[in-house]
VMD Tcl script that builds the backbone (N, CA, C; Angstrom):
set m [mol new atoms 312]
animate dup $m
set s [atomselect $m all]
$s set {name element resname resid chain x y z} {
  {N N UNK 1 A -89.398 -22.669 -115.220}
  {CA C UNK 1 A -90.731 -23.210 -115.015}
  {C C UNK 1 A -90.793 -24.006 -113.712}
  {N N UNK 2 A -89.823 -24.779 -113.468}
  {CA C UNK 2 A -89.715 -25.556 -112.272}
  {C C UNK 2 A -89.643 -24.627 -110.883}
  {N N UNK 3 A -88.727 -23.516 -110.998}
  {CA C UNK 3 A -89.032 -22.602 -109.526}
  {C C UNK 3 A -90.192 -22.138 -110.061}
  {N N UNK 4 A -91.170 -21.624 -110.896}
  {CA C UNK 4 A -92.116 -20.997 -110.527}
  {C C UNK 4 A -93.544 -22.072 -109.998}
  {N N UNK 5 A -92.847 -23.512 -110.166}
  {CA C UNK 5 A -94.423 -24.312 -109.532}
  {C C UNK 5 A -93.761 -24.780 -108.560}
  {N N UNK 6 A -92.853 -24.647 -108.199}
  {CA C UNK 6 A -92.284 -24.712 -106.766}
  {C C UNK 6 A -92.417 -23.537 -105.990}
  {N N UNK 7 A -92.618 -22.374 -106.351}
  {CA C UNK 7 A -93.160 -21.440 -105.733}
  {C C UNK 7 A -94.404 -21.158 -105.674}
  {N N UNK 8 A -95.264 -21.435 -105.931}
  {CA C UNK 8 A -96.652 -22.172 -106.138}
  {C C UNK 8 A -97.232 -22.756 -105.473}
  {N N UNK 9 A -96.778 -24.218 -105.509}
  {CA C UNK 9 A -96.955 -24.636 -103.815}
  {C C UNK 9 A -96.091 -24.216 -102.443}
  {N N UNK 10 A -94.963 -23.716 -102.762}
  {CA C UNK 10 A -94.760 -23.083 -100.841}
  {C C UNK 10 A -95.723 -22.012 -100.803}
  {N N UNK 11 A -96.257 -21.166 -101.734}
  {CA C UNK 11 A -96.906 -20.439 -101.290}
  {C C UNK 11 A -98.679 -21.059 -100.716}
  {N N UNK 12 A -99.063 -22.272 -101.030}
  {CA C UNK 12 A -100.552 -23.031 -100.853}
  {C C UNK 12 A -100.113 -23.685 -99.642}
  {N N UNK 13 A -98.439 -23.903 -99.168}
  {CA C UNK 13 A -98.373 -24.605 -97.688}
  {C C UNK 13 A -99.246 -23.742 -96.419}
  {N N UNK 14 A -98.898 -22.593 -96.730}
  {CA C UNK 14 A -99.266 -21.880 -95.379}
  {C C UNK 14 A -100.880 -21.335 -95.139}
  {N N UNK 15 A -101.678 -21.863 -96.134}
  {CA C UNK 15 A -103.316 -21.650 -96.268}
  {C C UNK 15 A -103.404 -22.512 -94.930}
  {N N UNK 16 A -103.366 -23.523 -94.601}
  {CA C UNK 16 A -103.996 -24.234 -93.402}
  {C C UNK 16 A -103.417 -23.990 -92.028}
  {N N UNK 17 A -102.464 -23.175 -91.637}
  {CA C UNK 17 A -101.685 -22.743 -90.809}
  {C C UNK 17 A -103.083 -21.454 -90.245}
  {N N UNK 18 A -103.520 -20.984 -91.205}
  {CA C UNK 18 A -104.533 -19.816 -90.908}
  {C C UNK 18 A -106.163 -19.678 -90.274}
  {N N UNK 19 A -106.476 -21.248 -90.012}
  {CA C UNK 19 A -107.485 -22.086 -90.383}
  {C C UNK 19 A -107.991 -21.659 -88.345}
  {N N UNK 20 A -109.083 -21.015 -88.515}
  {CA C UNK 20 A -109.716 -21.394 -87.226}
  {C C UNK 20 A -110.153 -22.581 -86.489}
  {N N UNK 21 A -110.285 -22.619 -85.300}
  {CA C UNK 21 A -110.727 -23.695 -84.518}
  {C C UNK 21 A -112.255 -23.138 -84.289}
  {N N UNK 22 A -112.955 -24.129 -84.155}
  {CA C UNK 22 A -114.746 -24.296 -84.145}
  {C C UNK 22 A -115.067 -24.530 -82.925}
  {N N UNK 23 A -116.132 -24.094 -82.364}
  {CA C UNK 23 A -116.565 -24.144 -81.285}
  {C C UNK 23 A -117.595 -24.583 -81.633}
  {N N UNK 24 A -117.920 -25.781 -81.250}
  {CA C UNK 24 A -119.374 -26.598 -81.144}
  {C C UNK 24 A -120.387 -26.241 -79.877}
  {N N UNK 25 A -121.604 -27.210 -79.994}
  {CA C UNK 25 A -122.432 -27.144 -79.210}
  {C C UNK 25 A -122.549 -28.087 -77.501}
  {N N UNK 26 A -122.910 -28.363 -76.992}
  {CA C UNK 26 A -122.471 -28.494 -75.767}
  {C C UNK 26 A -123.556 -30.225 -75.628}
  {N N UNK 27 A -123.226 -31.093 -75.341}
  {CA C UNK 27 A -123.625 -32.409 -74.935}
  {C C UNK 27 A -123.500 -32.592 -73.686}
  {N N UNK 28 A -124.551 -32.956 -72.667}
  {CA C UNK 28 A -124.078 -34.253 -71.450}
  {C C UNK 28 A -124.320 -35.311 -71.519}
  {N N UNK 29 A -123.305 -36.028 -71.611}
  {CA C UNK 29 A -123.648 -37.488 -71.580}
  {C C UNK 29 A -123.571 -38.104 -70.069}
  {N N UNK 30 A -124.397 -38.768 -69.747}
  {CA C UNK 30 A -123.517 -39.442 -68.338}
  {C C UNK 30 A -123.056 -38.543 -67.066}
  {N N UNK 31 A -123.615 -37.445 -67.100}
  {CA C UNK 31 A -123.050 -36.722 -66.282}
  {C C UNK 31 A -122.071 -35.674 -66.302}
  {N N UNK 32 A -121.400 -36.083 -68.054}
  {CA C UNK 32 A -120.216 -35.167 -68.321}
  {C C UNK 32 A -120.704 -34.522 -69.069}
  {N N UNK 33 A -119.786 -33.404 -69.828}
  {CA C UNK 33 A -120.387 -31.996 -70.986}
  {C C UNK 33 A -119.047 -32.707 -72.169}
  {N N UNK 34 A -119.743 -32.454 -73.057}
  {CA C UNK 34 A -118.678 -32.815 -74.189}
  {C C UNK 34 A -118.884 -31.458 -75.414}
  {N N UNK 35 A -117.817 -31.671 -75.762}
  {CA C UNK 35 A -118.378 -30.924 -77.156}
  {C C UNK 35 A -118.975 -31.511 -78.453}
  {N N UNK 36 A -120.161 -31.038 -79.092}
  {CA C UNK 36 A -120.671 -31.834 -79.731}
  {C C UNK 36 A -120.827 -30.721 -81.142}
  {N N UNK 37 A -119.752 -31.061 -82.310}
  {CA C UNK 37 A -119.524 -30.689 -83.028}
  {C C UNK 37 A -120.519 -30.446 -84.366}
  {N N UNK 38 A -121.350 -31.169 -84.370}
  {CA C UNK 38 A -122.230 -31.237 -85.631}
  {C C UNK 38 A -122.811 -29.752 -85.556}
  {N N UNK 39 A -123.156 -29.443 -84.741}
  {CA C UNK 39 A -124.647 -28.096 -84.520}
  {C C UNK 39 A -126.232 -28.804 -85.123}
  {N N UNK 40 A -126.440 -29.627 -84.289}
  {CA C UNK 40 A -127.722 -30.351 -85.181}
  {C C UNK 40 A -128.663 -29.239 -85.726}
  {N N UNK 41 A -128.734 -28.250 -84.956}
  {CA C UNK 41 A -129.874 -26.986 -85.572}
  {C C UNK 41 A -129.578 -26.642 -87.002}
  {N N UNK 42 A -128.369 -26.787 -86.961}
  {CA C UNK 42 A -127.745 -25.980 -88.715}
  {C C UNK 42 A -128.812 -27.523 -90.145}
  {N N UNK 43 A -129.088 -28.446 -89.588}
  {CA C UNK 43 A -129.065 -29.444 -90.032}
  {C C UNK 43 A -130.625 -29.503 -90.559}
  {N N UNK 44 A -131.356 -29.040 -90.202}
  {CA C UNK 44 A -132.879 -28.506 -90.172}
  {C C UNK 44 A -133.142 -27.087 -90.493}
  {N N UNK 45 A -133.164 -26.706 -91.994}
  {CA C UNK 45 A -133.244 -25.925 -92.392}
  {C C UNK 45 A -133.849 -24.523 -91.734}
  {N N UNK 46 A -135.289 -25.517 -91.772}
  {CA C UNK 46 A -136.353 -24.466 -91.326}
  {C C UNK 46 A -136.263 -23.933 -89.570}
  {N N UNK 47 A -135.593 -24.927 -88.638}
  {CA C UNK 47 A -135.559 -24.632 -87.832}
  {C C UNK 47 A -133.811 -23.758 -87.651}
  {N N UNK 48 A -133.277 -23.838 -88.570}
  {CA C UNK 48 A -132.660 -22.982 -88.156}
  {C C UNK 48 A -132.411 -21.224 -88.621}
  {N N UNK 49 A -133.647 -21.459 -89.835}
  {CA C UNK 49 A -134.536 -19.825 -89.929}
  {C C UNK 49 A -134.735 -18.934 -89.245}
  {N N UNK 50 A -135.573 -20.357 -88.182}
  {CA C UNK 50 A -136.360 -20.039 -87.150}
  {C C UNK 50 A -135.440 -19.469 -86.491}
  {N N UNK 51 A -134.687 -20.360 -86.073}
  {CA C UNK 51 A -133.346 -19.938 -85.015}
  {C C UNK 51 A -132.478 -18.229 -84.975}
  {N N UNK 52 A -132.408 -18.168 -86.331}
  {CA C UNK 52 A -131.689 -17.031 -87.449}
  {C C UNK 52 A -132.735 -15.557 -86.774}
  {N N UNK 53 A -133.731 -15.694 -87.193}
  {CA C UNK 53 A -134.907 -14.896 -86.930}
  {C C UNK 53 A -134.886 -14.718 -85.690}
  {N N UNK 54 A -135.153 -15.579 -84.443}
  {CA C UNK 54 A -135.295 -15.210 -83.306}
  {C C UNK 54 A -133.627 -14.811 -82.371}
  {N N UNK 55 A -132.861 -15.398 -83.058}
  {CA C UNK 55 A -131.349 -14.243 -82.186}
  {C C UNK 55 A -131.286 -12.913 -82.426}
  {N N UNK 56 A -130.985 -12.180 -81.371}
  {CA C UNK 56 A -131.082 -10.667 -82.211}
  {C C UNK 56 A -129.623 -10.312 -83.052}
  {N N UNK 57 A -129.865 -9.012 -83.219}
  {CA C UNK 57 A -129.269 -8.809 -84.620}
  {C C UNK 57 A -127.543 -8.617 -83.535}
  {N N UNK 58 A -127.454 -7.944 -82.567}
  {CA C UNK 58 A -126.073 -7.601 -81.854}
  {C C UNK 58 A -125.546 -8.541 -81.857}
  {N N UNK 59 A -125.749 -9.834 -82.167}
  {CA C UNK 59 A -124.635 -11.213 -81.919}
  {C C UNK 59 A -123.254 -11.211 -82.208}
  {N N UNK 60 A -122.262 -11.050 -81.345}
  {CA C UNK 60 A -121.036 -11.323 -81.386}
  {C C UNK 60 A -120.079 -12.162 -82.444}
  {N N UNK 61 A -120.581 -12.437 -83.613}
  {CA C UNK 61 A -120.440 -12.872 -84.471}
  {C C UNK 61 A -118.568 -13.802 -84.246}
  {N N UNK 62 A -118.304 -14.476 -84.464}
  {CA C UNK 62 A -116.378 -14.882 -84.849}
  {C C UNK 62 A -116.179 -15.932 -85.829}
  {N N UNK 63 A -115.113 -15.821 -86.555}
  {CA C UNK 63 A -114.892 -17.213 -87.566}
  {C C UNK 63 A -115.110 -18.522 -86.486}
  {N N UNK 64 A -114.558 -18.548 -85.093}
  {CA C UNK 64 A -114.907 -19.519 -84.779}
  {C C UNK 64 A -116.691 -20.583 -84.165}
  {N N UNK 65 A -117.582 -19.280 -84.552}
  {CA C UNK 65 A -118.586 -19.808 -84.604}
  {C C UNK 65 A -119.872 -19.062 -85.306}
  {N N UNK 66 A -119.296 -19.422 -86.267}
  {CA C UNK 66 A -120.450 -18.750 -87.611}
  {C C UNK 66 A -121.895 -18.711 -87.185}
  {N N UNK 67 A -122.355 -20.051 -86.512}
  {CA C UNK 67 A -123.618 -19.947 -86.231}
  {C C UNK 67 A -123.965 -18.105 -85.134}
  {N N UNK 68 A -123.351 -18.270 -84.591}
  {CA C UNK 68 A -123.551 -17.117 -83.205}
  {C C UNK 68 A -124.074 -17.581 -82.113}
  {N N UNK 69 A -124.279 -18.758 -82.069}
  {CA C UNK 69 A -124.761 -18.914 -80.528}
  {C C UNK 69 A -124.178 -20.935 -80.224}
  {N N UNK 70 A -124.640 -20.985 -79.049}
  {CA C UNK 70 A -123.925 -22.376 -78.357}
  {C C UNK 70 A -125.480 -23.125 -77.978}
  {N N UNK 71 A -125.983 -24.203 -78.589}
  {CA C UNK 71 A -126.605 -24.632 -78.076}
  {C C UNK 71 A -126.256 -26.150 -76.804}
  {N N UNK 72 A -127.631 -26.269 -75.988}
  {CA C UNK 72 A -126.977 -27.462 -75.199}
  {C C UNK 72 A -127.877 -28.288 -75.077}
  {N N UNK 73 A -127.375 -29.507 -75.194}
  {CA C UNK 73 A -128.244 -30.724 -75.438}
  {C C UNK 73 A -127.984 -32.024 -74.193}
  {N N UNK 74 A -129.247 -32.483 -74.242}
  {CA C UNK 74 A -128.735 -33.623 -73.666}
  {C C UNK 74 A -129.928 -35.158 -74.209}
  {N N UNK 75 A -129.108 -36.371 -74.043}
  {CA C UNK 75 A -129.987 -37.059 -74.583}
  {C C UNK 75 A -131.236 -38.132 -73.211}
  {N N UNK 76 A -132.300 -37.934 -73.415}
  {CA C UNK 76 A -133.419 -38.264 -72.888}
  {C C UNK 76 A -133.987 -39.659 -73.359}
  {N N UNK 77 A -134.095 -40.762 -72.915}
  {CA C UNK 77 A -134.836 -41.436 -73.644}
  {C C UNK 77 A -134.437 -42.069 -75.073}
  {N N UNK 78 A -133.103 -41.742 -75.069}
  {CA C UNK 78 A -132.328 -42.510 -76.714}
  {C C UNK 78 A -132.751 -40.865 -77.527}
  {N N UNK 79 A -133.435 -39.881 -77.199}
  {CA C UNK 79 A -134.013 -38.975 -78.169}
  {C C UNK 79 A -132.698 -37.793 -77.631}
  {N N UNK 80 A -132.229 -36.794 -78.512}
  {CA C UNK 80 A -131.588 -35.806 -78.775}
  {C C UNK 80 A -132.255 -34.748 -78.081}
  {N N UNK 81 A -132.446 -34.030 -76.849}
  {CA C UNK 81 A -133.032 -32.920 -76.598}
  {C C UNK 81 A -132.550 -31.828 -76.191}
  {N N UNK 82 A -132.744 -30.746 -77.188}
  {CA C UNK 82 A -132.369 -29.271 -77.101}
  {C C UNK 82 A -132.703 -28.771 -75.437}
  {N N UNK 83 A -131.786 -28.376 -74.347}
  {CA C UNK 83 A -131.704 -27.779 -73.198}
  {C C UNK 83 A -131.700 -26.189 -72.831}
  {N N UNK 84 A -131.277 -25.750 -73.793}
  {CA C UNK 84 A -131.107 -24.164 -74.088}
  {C C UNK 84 A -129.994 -23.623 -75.252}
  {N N UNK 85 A -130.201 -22.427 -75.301}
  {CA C UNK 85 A -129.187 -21.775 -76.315}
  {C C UNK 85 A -128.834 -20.371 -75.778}
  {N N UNK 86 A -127.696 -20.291 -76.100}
  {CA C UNK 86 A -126.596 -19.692 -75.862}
  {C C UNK 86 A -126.350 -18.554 -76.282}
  {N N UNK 87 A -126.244 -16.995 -76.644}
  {CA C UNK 87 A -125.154 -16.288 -77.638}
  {C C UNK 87 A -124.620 -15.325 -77.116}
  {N N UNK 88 A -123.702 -14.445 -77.657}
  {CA C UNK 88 A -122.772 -13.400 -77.130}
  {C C UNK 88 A -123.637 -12.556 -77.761}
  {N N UNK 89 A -123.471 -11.673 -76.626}
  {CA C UNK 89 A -124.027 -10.209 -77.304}
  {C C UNK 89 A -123.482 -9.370 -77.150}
  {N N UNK 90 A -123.061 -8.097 -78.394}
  {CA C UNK 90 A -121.941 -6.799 -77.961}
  {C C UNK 90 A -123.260 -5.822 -77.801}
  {N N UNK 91 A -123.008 -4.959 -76.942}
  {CA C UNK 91 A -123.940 -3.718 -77.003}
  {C C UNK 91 A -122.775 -2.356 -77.092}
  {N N UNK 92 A -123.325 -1.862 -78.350}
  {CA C UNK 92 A -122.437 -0.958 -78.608}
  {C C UNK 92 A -122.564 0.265 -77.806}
  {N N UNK 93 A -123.512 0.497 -76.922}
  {CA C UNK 93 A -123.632 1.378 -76.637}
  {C C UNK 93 A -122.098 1.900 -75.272}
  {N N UNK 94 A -122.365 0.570 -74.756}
  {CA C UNK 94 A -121.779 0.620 -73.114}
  {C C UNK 94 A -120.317 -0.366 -73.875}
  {N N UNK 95 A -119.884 -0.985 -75.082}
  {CA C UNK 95 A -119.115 -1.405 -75.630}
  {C C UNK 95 A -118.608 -2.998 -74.481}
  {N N UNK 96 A -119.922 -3.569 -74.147}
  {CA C UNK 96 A -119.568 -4.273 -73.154}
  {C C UNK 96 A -120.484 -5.626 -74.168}
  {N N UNK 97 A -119.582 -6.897 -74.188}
  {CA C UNK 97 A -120.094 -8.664 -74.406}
  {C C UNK 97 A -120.715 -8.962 -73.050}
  {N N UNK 98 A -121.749 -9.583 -73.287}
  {CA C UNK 98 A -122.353 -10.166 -72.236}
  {C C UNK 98 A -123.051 -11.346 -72.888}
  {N N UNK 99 A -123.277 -12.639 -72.466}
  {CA C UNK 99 A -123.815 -13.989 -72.534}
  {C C UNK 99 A -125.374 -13.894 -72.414}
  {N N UNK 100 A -126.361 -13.867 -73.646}
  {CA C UNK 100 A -127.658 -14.084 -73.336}
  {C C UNK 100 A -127.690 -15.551 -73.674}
  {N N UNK 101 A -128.726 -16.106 -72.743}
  {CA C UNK 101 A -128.773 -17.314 -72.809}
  {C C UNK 101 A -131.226 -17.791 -73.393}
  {N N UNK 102 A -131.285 -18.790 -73.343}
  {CA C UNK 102 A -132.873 -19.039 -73.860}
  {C C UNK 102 A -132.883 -20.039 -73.196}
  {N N UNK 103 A -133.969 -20.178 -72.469}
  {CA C UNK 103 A -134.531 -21.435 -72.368}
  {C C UNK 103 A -135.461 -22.333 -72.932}
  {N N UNK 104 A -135.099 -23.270 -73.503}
  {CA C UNK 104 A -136.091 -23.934 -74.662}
  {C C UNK 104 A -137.999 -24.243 -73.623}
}
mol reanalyze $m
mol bondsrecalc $m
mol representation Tube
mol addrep $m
């Protein structure tokens, strides 16, 4: 009984070894770009429907960024303001990624 819950957990050690890294959304503060991890869009339901709806469907999809696209922000006035958004796009045709970008 003892090797089999010792084999049990070595086998639950190596789950986080597998674990992607996240690619956030893009901040300037001050002049600099940071990464800004939250994705405030994900955070607003409806606007990120909205969001859902208006990317097209080819989005480059990866575990490291579920949303599909990079938004960029900067803050104005103490207020949070959306600068543009970002996403990868595959076109299967020509099998070529290319960066569409939006301007808010």
């Amino acid at each position: 009984m003892r090797i089999l819950v010792i084999a049990i957990l070595l086998s639950l050690v190596g789950l986080p070894v597998k674990a992607t890294g996240q690619s956030g959304d893009i901040i300037r503060l001050e002049g600099e770009e940071w990464d800004l991890m939250a994705k405030p869009i994900g955070y607003d339901s409806l606007l990120y429907m909205r969001m859902k709806d208006f990317l097209p469907e080819n989005i480059n999809w990866s575990t490291g960024n579920y949303s599909g696209y990079t938004a960029f922000w900067e803050i104005r006035d103490g207020y949070l303001c959306l600068q543009r958004v970002e996403a990868d796009i595959y076109d299967e045709v020509s099998k070529k990624e290319s960066t569409r970008g939006c301007m808010k």
